[in-house]
N, C-alpha and C positions, 0 to 999 in steps of 0.2 A: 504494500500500500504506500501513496506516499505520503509524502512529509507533511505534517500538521499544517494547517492553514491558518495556524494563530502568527499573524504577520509580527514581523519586527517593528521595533519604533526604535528609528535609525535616529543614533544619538549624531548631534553637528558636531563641529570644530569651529571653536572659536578662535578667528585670527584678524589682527590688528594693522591696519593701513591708513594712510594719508585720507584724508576728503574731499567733493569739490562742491560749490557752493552751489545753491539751486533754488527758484523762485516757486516749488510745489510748494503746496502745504505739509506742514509738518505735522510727529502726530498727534490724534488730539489729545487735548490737556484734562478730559474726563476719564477713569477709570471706571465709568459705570458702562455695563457692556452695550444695556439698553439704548444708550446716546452713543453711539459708535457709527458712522454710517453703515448700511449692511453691507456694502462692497467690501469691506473691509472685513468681514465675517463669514464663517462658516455656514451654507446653507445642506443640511441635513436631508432635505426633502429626496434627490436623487437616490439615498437608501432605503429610508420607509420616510410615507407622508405623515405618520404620526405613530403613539405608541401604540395604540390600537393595530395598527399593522405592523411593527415591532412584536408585538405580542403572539400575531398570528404567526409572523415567521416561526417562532421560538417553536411554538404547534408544532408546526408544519415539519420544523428539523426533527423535534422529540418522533414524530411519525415514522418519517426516515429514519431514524437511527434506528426503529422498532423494524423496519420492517428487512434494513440490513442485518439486523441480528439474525432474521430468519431464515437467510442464505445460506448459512453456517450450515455444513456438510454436501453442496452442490457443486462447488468449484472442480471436482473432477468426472463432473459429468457433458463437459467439452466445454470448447471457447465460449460458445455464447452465454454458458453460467456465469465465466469470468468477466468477459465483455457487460454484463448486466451488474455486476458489485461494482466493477471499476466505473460505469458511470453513473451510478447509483452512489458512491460515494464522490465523483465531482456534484452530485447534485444538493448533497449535506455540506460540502467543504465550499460551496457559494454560499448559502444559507449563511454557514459561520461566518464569512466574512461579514455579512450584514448585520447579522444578532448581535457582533461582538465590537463592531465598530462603531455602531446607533449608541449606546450607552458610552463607551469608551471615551469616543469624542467630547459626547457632550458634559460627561463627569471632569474632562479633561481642562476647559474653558471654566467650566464653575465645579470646584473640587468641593466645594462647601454644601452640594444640593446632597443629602443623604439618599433622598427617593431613589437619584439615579445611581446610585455609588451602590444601592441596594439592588438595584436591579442589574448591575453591571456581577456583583459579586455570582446571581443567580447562572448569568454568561460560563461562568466558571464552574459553577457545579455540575453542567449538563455537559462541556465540554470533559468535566474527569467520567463521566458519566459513558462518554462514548466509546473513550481508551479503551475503559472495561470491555463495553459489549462488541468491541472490536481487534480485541484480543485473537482470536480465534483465524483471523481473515493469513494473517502471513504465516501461521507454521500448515495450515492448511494448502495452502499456495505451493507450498516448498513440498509436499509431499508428489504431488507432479513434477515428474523427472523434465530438468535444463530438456532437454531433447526434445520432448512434444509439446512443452509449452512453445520452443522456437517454430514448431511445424505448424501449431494451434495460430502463433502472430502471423506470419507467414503467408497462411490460408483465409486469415480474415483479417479482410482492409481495416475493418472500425476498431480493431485493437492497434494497428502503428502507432495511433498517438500515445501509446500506454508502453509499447516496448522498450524504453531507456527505464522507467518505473520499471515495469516486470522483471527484466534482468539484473537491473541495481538490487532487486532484491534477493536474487540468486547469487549473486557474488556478495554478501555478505551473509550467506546464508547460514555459516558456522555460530555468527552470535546472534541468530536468531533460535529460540528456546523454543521448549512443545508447550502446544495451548495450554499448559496450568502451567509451568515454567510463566509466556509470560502473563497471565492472568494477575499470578502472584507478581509481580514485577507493577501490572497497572493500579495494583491496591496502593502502592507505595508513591501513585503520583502526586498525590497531595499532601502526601510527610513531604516527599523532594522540596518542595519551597516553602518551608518551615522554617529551615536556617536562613533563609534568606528574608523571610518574614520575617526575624526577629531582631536579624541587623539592620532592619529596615524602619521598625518600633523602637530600636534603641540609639540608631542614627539620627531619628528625625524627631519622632512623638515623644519620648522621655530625656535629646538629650537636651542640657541647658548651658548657651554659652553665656559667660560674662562679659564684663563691659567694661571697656579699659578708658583711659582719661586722653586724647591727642596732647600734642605742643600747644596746639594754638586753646585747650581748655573744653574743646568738647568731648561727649562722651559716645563710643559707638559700643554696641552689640558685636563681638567677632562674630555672626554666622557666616554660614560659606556664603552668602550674596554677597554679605557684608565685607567680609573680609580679602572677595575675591575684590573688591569693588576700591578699599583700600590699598591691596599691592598694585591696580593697576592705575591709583589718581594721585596718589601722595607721595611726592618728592620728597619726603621727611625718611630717611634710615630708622631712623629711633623708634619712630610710628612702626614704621614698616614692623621692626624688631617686637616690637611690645605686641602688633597684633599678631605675629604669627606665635611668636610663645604662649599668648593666652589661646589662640588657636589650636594649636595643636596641644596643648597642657590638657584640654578638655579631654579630646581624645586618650591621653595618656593615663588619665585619671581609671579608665575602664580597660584598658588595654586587654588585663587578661578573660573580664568575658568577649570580648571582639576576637582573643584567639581562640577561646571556646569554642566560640559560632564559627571561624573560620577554618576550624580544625572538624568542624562538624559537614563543609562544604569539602572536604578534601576525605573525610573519610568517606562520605555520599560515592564522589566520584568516586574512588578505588573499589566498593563495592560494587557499582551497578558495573563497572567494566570489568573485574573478575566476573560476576554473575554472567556475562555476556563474551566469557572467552576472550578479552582481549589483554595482552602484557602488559599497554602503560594505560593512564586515561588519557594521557594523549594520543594512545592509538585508538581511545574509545570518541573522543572528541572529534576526530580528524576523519576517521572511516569512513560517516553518513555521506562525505563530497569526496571521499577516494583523495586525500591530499595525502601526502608522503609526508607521516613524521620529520625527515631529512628539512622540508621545507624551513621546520621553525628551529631547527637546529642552524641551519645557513645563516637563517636570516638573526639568530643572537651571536654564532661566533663572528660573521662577520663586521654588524653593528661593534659589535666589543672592539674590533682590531682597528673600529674607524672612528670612534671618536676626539681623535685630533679637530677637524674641524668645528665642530661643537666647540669644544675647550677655548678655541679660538675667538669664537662667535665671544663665550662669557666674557674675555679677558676685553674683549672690545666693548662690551657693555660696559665693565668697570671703569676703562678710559673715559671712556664719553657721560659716564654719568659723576665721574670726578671720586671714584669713592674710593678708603681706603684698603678696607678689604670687601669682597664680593660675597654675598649671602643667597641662597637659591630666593629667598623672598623678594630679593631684588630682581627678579626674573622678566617681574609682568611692569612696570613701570616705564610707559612708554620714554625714547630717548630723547626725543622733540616733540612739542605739542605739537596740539593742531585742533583748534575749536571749529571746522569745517562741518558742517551736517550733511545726510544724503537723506532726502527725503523721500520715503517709498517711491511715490509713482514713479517720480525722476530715476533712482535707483533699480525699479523694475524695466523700464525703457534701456537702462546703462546695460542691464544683466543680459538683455532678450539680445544686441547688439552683440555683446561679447562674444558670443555661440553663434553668430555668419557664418564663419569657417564650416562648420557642422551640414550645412545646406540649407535650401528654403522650403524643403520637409521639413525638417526638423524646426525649423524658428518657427515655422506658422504652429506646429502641435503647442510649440512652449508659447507662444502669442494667446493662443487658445486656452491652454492651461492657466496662467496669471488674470487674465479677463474677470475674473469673480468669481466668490464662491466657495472657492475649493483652496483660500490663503486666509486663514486667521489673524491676520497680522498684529494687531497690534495686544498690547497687555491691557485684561481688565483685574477686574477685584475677583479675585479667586480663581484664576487662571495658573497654571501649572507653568515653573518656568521653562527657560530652553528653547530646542525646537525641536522638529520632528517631523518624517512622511511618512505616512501610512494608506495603505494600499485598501482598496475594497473593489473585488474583483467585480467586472459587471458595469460599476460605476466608474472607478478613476481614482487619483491618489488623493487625499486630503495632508496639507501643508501647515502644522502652526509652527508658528513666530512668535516673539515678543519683540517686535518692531521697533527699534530705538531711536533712528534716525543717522547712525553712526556707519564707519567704513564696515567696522565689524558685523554689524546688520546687513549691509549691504552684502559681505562676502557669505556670511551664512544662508541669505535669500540663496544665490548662485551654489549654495555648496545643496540645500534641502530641494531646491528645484533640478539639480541636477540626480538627484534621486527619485523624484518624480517624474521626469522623462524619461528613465529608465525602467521605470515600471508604466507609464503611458506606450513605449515602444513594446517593451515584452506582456503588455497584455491586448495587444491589439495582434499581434503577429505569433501568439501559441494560443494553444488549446490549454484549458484550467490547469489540466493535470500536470505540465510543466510550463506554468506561468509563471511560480515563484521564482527570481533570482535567488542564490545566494547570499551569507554574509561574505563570502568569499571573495565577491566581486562587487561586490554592494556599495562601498566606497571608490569605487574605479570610476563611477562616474560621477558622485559628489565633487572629488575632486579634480576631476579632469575640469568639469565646468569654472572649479575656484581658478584654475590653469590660468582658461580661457580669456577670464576676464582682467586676473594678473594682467596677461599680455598685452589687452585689448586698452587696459590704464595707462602701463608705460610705455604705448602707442603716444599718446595723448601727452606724452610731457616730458622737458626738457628742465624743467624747472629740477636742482639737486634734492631741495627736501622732499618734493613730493616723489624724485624716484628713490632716496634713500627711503622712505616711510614704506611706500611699495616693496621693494626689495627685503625692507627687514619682515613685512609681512609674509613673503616667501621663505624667507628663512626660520620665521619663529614656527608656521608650517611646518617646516621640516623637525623643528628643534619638539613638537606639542605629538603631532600624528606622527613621527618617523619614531625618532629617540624614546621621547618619554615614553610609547606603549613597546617598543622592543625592551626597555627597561621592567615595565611591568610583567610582558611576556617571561622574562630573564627569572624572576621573582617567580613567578605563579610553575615554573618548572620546576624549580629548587626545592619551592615548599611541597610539591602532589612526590618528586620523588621521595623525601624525604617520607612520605607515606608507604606509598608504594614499599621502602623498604623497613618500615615496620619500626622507624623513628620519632620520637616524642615533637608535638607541635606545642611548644608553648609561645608567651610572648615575648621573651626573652627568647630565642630562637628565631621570631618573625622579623623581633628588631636585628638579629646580628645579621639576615639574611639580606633585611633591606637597608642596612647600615652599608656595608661590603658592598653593593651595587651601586651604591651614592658616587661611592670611594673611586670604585673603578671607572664610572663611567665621567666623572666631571674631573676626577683629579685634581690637581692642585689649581684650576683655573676659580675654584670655592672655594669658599667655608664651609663646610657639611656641619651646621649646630647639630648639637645631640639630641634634641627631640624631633628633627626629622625621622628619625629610626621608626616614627609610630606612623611615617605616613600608610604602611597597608593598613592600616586599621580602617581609614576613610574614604578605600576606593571602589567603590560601590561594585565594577563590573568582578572585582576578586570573588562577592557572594553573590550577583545576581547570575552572571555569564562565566562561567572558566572557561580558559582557552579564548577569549573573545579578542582580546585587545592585539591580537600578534597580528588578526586578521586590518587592523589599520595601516600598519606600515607597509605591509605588502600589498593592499591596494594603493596604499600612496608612492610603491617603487612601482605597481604596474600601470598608473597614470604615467607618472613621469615618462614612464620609454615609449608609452601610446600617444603621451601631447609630442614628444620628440618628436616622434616617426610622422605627426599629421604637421607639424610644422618644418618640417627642412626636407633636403632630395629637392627632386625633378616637380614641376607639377604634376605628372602622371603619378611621382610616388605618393606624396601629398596624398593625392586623390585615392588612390588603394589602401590606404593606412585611412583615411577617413572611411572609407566602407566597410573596412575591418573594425573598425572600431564599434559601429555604427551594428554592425552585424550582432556584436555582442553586445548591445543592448538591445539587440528584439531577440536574443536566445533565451531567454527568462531560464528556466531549469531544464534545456533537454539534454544538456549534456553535467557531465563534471566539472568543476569550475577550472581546472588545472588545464582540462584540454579545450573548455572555453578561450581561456587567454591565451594560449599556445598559439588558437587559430587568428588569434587578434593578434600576434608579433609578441607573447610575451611569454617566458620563461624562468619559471621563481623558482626553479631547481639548479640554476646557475647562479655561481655566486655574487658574477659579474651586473647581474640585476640590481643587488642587495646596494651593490658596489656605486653603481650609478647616482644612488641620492646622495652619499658620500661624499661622493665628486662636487657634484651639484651644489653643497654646501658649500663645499671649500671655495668655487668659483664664486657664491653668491657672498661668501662674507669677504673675499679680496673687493666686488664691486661696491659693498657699501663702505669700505677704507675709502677707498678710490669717490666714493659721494659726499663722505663725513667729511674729506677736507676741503672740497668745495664751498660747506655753508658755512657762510658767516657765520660767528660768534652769537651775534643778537638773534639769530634765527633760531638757535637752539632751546 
């Protein structure tokens, strides 16, 4: 069967650039969602026209799910039994997109309505509910021999679309278990996010930061908005220093039950992948998309052996921002203002511009998509922060923002929209059954779009600060999405094998593991303070996603060599590396994401891939040398 249809909500990347001045309106100054224009909001209607129809969907799936249960025991009385489950379950796995996304959304915009957070929860019991009663469908599957199910695809047309699903699941057929195998397996799916419910309850609902005094006499709340909000506006060290100690002191305070819970996320994984035959949970993680272990091995030793230019990058921070010693807190504190605004519309016209290159397919879909509707943009009162695309097959992606008016607004629009045209291409050009992309490629076009527009800026300017501001925006890019998650990846290996071989997880152990990774990776170009050691304690995707975060660098190494290859050569090469490119965002899931990008020009089994953003730093932190001593004094 395949893969669940509970979509992802694709986390952004937020990166930092120059601005240009613009006569749109900015946004507005009410936080009440009512007084918002609606263009500017989510219209619901293309999923259900109300919850009455909401309602009946839910019917309508609980039917189906009853009446797929009653299939159980027909699959080997030839293809047409199978061909009838297989689309009998695209016809439940449309429905969910709909039942789960009608409540989602709209708890999403106002977290504060209980009704719908109630009725959203209800989405979730019926979906553990189907695991159960569709337990039965793949060890059943697997008991017809490879052989005549190929003869069975073969002989009937209306099963092709299902043959990459049907084989995928003969080649993993070893850690597929007999129906009470996984039966028992699906009791256990709602223990699974248990540990992660509770660092979820203890990160956010119980924990409480304090409130420290600034220089100049006022008092802030460290929370992570707050806090992320002061390393990136206050020119003050001291500040800087007092908020991130009372920051992270919060965290330290509880440390050892965050490594309980974390220790509870690493025993989880080692279990369900013994339970399912597989040696590491990285092989258990990695199998579902056929990705080769070796992948995220490349991609940490070779990261480790290349952080020179990094180190670099800091040392040039500390120059230019005059300091005497360099602190990680000092990371986010831009190097040159710039009180510049980008005002949506103005900002949505820059984005849709940037992606020309792409063709006038492609900009009419993305022209099409931004028109209304389908972009939340801007923040009200009880709106969830961030952003995020999410998919509803049938309908189209749905976009929220919290809209600032900022560069950094601007590049997250191009970075969430370019995940939305990638789910606008592969669900217009597959069939349900492999409509879903990957997370494996899932950022390739986030940020190919961020590329785009990069490029399409320092088109547009000769002026030094605006392309230094640009260019460090590329590079902090690389230093957020490259670095920091292969750092993280580096971390979340250390700690599952330390499982794996039957070694104590405390917190003293999590701290030596992410102490040592500070060390190695920034070297002497920091100060590694000692209560960084507690940073895993607050990084959500270690309990929510294992294995998640490696998957960003390596779509940010397989942009880079996909924007390369669509920007330089011949124009005829140009042009093939654009339809390649192009290709693999309407493949949605019919293939493996490995031999996806392959056929796109990219290979993550080479180290030389890894190698390339490496490069790319090194060249981009000589250019901003080469820009810093262009500006005046006063400009800074």
């Amino acid at each position: 069967m395949q893969k669940s249809t509970l979509l992802m909500l694709l986390p952004f990347t937020a990166l930092t650039t120059f601005a240009a001045t613009s006569t749109a309106s900015l946004k507005p100054a009410t936080r009440v969602r009512a007084e918002i224009p609606a263009q500017y909001r989510w219209d619901f209607s293309p999923i259900y026209a109300d919850w009455a129809a909401w309602e009946a969907g839910m019917k309508e799936m609980e039917g189906k799910m009853d009446t797929f249960a009653a299939l159980k025991g027909s699959l080997a009385t030839g293809p047409a039994a199978v061909l009838k489950a297989y689309k009998l379950y695209d016809e439940i796995g449309m429905l969910q997109y709909r039942v789960y996304r009608y409540p989602q959304l709209q708890r999403d915009v106002d977290t504060r309505n209980q009704e719908i957070a109630g009725k959203f929860q209800r989405v979730g019991v019926i979906f553990a509910k189907f695991g159960t009663a569709t337990a039965w469908f793949n060890p059943e599957l697997l008991t017809i021999p490879q052989a005549k199910m190929e003869e069975w695809i073969k002989a009937t047309p209306e099963l092709a679309p299902y043959a990459f699903t049907i084989l995928d699941t003969y080649r993993q057929q070893k850690h597929v278990l007999d129906e009470q195998g996984e039966k028992l397996l699906s009791y256990g799916s709602r223990f699974n996010s248990t540990p992660g419910a509770i660092f979820q309850e203890l990160s956010t609902s119980d924990i409480k930061f304090p409130a420290i005094k600034l220089a100049d006499g006022t008092e802030v709340t460290v929370s992570p908005a707050n806090y992320g909000h002061l390393l990136e506006t206050n020119y003050n060290q001291a500040d800087r220093a007092a908020a991130f100690t009372a920051h992270l002191n919060t965290y330290a305070a509880t440390a050892n039950t965050y490594a309980a819970i974390y220790n509870a996320i690493l025993q989880r994984g080692w279990a369900n992948a013994q339970a399912r035959n597989y040696p590491t949970t990285l092989d258990a993680a990695l199998d579902g998309n056929a990705i080769p272990p070796a992948v995220v091995q490349t991609l940490v030793d070779t990261t480790r052996a290349g952080t020179a230019p990094l180190q670099r990058y800091l040392r040039l921070r500390k120059k230019l921002l005059g300091l005497e010693s360099y602190h990680l807190y000092d990371g986010s504190v831009p190097l040159f203002k710039s009180d510049a605004r980008y005002p949506y519309d103005s900002a949505k016209d820059t984005v849709i511009a940037s992606v020309a290159p792409l063709g006038a397919d492609y900009t009419a879909k993305y022209r099409q998509f931004v028109s209304g509707g389908r972009i939340d943009v801007y923040e009200n009162e009880g709106k969830r922060s961030g952003a995020y695309c999410a998919g509803v097959y049938g309908v189209g992606p749905y976009l929220l923002m919290n809209y600032n008016d900022t560069q950094d607004a601007m590049f997250t629009l191009a970075h969430e929209a370019g995940h939305a045209m990638h789910t606008v291409l592969s669900y217009e050009s597959q069939p349900f059954v492999t409509s879903s992309y990957t997370i494996f490629v899932a950022e390739v076009a986030s940020t190919t779009n961020e590329r785009f527009l990069l490029n399409h800026l320092l088109g547009q300017t000769s002026d030094p600060k605006e392309r230094f501001l640009l260019l460090q925006h590329a590079v902090d890019s690389i230093f957020r999405t490259f670095y920091t998650q292969v750092l993280f990846a580096d971390f979340e290996l250390q700690a599952h094998r330390r499982v794996e071989q039957g070694q104590p997880i405390t917190a003293e152990v999590l701290n030596g593991i992410y102490q040592k990774l500070l060390q190695d990776y920034y070297g002497d170009a920091a100060t590694i303070d000692d209560l960084y050691k507690y940073t895993w304690a607050r990084i959500p995707h270690f309990y929510n996603s294992p294995y998640y975060v490696y998957q960003y660098a390596t779509c940010f190494a397989s942009s880079a060599q996909l924007f390369k290859a669509m920007n330089t050569g011949t124009p005829a090469e140009r042009a093939a590396a654009t339809e390649r490119y192009l290709t693999l965002l309407r493949s949605g899931g019919n293939d493996h994401p490995m031999n996806q990008l392959q056929k796109a020009g990219v290979d993550l089994t080479k180290r030389e891939t890894v190698q390339a953003v490496i490069d790319q730093m090194n060249e981009l932190v000589s250019q901003l040398e080469i820009e810093a001593a262009k500006i005046a004094p006063a400009a800074k």
